[in-house]
N, C-alpha and C positions, 0 to 999 in steps of 0.2 A: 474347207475341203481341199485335200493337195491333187494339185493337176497329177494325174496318172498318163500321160501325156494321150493323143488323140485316138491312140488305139483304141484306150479304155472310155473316153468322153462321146464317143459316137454311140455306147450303149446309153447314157442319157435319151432321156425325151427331146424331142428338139423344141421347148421351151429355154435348156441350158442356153443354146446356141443365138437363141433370141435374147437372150439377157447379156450376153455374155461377146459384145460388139467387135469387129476387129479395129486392130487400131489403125490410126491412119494411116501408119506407113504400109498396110494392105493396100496393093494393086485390086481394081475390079475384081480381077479374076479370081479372086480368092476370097470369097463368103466361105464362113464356117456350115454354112446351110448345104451347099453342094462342092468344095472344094476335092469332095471325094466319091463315090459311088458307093451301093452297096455291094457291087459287087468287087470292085477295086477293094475294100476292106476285108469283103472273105479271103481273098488273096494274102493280103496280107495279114491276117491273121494264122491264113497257113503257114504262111513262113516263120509269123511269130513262134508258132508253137512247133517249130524245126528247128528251132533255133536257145540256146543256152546261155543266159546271160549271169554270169559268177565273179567273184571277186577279181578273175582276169581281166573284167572289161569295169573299164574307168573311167569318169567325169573331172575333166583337170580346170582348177582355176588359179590359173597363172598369173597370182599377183607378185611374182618378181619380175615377169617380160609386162609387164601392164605397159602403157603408150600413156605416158603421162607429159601432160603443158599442163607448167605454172600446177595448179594444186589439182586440177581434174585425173585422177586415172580410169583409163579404160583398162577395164582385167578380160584377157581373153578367155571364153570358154572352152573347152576341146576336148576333144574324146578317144580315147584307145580299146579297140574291141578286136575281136578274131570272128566276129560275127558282123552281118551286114545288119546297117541302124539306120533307122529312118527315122527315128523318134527321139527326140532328148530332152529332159525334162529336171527341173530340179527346182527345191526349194530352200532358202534361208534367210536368217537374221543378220545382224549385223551393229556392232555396237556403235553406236548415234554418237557415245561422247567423241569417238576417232573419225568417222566417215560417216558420212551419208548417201542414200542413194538418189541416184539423176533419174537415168532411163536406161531401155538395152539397147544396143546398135546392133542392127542386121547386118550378117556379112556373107549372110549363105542366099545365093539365087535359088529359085523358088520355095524358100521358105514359109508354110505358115506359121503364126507364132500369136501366144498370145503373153501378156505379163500381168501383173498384179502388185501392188504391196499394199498389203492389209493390215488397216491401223489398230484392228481390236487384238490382232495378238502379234503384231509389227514383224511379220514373215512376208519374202520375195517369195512370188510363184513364179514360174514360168513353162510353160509348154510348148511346143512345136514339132512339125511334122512337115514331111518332104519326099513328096512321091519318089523321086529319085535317089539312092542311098546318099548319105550324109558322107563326107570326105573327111576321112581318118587324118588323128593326129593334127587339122589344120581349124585356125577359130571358125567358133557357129556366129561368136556373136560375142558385144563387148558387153559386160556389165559397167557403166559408167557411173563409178563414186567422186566424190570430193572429198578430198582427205582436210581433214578438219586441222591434224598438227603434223601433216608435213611429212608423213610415212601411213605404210599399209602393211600387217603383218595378218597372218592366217588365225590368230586371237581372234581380230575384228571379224573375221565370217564366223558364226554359228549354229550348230543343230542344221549343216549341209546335209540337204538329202538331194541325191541322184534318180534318174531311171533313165534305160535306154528300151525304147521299146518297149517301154511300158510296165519294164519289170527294173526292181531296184541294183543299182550298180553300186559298185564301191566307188570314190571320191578320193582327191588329190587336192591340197592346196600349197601351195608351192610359197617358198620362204618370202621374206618382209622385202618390200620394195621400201629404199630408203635415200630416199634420191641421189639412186646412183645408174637410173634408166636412161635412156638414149633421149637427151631435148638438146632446147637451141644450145648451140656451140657459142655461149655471148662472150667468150673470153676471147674470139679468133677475131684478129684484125682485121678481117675484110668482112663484110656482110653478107649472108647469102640467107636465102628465101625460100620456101616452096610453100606454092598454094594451088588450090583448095587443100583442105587437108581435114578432113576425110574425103579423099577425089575420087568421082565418078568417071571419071575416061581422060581427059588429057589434064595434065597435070604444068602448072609455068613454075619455071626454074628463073631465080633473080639469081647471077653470079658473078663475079669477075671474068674480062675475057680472058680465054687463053686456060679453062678450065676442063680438068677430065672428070666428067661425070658416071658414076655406075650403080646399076638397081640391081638387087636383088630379093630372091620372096623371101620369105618365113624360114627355108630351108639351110639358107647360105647360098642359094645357087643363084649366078648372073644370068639373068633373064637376058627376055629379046633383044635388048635396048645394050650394047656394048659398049667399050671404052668410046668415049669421042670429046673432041675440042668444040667448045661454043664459041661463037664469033662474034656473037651478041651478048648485052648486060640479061635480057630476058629473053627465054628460050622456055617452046613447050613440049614438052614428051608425054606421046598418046601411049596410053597404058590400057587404052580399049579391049585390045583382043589379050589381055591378063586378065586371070580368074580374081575372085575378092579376095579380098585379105591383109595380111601384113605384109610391105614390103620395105626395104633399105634402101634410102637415095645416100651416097659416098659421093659428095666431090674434092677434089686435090687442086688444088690451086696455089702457087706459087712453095710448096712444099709443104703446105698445110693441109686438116685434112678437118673435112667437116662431114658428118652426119643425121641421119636421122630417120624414124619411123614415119612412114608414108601408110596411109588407109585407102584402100580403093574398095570401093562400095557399088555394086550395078544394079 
């Protein structure tokens, strides 16, 4: 059965919901039992049915920006609509001999979600829903493969199906990552570091002293955190009050210039 994403699973019996467990990385707060109301649902089903979901509005998965170390890529999900979406849902395969699948990573706060991969006809589910509208154009979430020979092209996903909202959208799969994504910089004479990575809130930077550091999100724009000199080998930058997602740490040091994809996760 393909997830029709939460809109349409709350017409189920609530047996579905008892079988159908959330995964751990659910907060308490979030049982598929009451994470929503009935009457919170009639609402939004008003809106659903205000609402026109057409070949305009799209399901992107971006395996050329994928966040790939060593052989793992994470492919970001993301969506373009003219409509407001609470709902994103999609399903597919994937060829075994090139990649395989991990898990999905959450990147949207208060996300519910739930995933699947089912061995009897070897298709990804996934469903999810978010009282608050979903944030255009920015990831929901990683789909995380391991590329088996060292590249990922839009071959390897198949029979992609979308929904937003519960209704089917058209789909994007964006050209072959062939490692030529943003990882460690091992050719650069000096060492530099960032960990954790996927970071939840403050983030340590190993680097040379006497270095200019700068983040930026998804978009190209330099956030909070502006040019500045570290005085120390390690240093931490709180990334707390920044929303989830992808962002770019650039440091310059000695006229060199090193990068890379940072994940903050809350």
């Amino acid at each position: 059965m393909l997830f029709h994403g939460l809109w349409n699973e709350r017409r189920y019996n609530d047996s579905y919901f008892q079988i159908k467990r959330a995964p751990s990385s659910f907060t308490s707060n979030y049982s598929l039992l009451n994470f929503i109301s009935e009457s919170e649902y009639t609402v939004l089903e008003n809106l659903k049915s205000s609402q026109v979901i057409d070949t305009l509005d799209t399901v992107i998965f971006d395996i050329q920006n994928a966040v790939v170390l060593n052989n793992i890529a994470n492919v970001p999900v993301y969506f373009h609509s003219t409509e407001v979406i609470q709902s994103l849902d999609f399903s597919l395969k994937y060829k075994q001999v090139n990649v395989d699948f991990d898990t999905i990573i959450n990147l949207t706060n208060g996300l519910a979600y739930l995933y699947h991969y089912n061995l009897n006809d070897s298709t990804l589910r996934f469903t999810s829903y978010r009282i608050q509208p979903l944030v255009l154009d920015s990831p929901i979430v990683y789909i995380q493969f391991t590329m088996l020979n060292g590249s990922f092209c839009p071959g390897d996903l198949m029979n992609v199906t979308a929904y937003l909202n519960g209704d089917e959208s058209s789909r994007t799969v964006s050209i072959c990552y062939i490692g030529t994504g943003v990882k460690e910089n091992s050719d650069l004479e000096f060492q530099i570091s960032c960990f954790p990575n996927p970071v939840t809130g403050k983030l340590t930077v190993f680097s040379p002293t006497n270095s200019e550091i700068m983040i930026y999100d998804f978009s190209g724009k330099q956030v909070v955190f502006k040019s500045w000199y570290v005085d120390e080998n390690t240093n931490e930058v709180d990334l707390t009050e920044q929303v989830s997602g992808i962002y770019f740490i650039k440091i310059i040091s000695a006229n060199k210039v090193f990068s890379k994809k940072i994940v903050l996760i809350h």
